[in-house]
N, C-alpha and C positions, 0 to 999 in steps of 0.2 A: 504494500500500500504506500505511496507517494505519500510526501512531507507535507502538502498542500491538501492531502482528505484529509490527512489526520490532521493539520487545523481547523479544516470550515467543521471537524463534529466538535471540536471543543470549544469551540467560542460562547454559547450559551449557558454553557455548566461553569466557565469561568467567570462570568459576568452579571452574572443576574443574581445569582444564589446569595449572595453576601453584600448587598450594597449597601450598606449601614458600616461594615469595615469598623466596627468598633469608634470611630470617628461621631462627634456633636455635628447637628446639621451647620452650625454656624460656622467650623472649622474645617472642613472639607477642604480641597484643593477642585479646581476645573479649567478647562481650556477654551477658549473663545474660537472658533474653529468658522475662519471665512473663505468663502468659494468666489473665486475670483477668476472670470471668464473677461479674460485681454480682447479687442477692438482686433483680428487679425493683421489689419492693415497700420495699428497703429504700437506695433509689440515694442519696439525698440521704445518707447516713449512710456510705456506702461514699465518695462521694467527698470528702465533712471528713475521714473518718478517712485515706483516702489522700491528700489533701496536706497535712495534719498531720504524718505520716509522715514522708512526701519530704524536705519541709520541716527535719525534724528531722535525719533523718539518710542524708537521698542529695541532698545539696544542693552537694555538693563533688566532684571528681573524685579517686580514681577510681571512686568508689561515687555519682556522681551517676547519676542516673536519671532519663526522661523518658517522658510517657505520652502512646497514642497512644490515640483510639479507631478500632475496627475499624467501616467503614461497607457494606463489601463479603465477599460470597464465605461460608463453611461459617461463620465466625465474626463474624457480622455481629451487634453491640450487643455485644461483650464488648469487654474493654482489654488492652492490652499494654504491659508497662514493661520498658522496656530499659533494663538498667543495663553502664555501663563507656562508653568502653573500658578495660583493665585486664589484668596479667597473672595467669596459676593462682593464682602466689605472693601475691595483694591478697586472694585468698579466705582465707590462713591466716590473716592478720593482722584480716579481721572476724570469724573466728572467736574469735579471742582475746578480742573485746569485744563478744558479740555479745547479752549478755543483756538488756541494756534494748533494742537493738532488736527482740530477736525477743519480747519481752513488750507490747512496745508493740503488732505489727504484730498479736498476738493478741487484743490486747486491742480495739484502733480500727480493723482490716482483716477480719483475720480471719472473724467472727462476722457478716458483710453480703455474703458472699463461697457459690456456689455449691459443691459441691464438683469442678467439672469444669476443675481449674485445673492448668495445665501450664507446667513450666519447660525451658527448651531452653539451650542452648549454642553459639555461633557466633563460628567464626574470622574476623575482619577481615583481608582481602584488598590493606593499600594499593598491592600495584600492578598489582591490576587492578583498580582505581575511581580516577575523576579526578573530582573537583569542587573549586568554589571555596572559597576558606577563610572567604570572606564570605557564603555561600549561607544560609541561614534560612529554607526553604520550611516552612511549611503542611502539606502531602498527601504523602504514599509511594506507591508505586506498589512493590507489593513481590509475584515471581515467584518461586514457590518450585518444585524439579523434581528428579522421581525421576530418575534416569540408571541407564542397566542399567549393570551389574557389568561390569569387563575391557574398558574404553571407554575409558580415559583419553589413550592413545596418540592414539588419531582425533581424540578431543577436540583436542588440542594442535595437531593439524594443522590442523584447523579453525578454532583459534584466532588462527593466523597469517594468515588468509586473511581473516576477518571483521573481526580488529583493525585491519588495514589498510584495509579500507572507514572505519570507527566512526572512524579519527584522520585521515585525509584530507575524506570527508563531513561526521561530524557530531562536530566538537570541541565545541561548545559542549552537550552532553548530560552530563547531573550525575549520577553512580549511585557503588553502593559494592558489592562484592561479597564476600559471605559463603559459608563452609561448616561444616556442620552437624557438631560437633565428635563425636555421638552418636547419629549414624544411625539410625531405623531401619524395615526391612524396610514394617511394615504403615502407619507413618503416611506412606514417599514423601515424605520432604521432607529430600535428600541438600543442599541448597545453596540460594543466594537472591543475588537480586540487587535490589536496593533504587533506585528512580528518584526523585529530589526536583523535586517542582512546585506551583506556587503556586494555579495555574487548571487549571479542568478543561477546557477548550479546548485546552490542550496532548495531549492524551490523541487528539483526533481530528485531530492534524498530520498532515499527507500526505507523506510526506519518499520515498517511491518508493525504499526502500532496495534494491527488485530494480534498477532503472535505473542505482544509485549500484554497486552490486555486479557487476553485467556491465560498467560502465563501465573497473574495475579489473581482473578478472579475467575478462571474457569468458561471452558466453552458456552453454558446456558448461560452467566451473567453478559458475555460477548453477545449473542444472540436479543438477552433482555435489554440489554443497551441501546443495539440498533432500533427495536420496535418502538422503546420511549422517546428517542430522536426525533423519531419519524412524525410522530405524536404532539409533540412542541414545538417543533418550529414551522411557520406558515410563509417564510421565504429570506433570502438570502442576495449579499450582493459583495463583492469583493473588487480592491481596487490596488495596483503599486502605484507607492506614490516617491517620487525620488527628491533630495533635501538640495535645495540651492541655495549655498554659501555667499552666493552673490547677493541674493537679495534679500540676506536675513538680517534680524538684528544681533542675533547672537548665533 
């Protein structure tokens, strides 16, 4: 079994089961996560004006920000900038000063910008994502997944059973798990889990995660597994997304 099924069945069981993370709602960290579709004709100009930007003022945490371009899937040629991590309470405090940035962003983003551009929100999950502190990949591999309503219960069971493969089998796999603070219904994108790699050769590893999984739990729990999957989720979409240093703030 390819490296890329064995992520789209885990994304659900990492992400939904534990979103409270032991974390106060007020303390959380999250990401400001904007979709930004460039004027074809007008690229060169969009991306000065966007690391000008950056440069100026998301060049620091917690308002640092970093741009990825989308190379795969429904959004393929547009960019994303993620900014944070950071708490609710960092948005009041840009609001207090936000007028030279939001004239600048009008003045040098804006106007090179399509108008099909979308901003999201997403809770950062530290403990259900493990990676190094020193990792600096390249490429995302990023799963995003609708999950039916009145699921979360199974979820978590499912969650005990697949963590225990993922920390025994493959500790050395790097991801970060989010959920979507703003749901909703028609765009299906309830969560995400995000995989960091350098090479595209990782993408086609053989890791046999069915063999690693009955190894632990046995051929009928491998069997029970797939049937609850099949059960929870009501659809899926996946995107790489590659980081440009050029026009981040950090």
């Amino acid at each position: 079994m390819k490296m890329l099924f064995l992520l789209i069945l885990l994304v659900p069981f990492l992400a939904i089961s534990q979103v409270d993370d032991q974390a106060p709602e007020s303390s959380y960290l999250l990401y400001e996560n904007e979709l930004l579709n460039p004027i074809p004709t007008k690229m060169d100009e969009f991306r000065e004006g966007l690391k000008e930007h950056n440069e100026e003022f998301h060049s620091e945490d917690p308002y640092g920000a970093r741009v990825y371009y989308i190379s795969s899937g429904a959004n393929s040629g547009k960019y994303m900038s993620a900014m944070g991590p950071f708490p609710w309470s960092a948005l009041d405090e840009l609001q207090d000063d936000s007028k030279e940035h939001n004239e600048d962003w009008e003045e040098n983003v804006q106007p090179y910008l399509l108008p099909q551009a979308h901003t999201s929100y997403w809770r950062f999950h530290p403990g259900m994502s493990t990676f190094s502190e020193d990792i600096e990949p390249d490429k995302l591999l990023v799963h995003y997944y609708d999950v039916r309503p009145f699921e979360e219960e199974r979820m978590i069971k499912l969650l005990d059973m697949t963590g225990m493969v993922m920390k025994e089998k493959y500790p050395e796999v790097n991801y970060t798990t989010y959920t979507n603070i703003f749901p909703s219904d028609k765009e299906g994108k309830d969560l995400a889990l995000v995989f960091f790699f350098d090479d595209y050769s990782w993408l086609g590893r053989d890791e046999n995660f069915k063999d690693a999984y009955t190894d632990i739990h046995g051929s009928i729990g491998w069997e029970q597994f797939l049937t609850s999957w099949k059960e929870v989720k009501q659809g899926e979409e996946s995107e790489i997304w590659i980081y440009q240093p050029e026009l981040s703030g950090k």
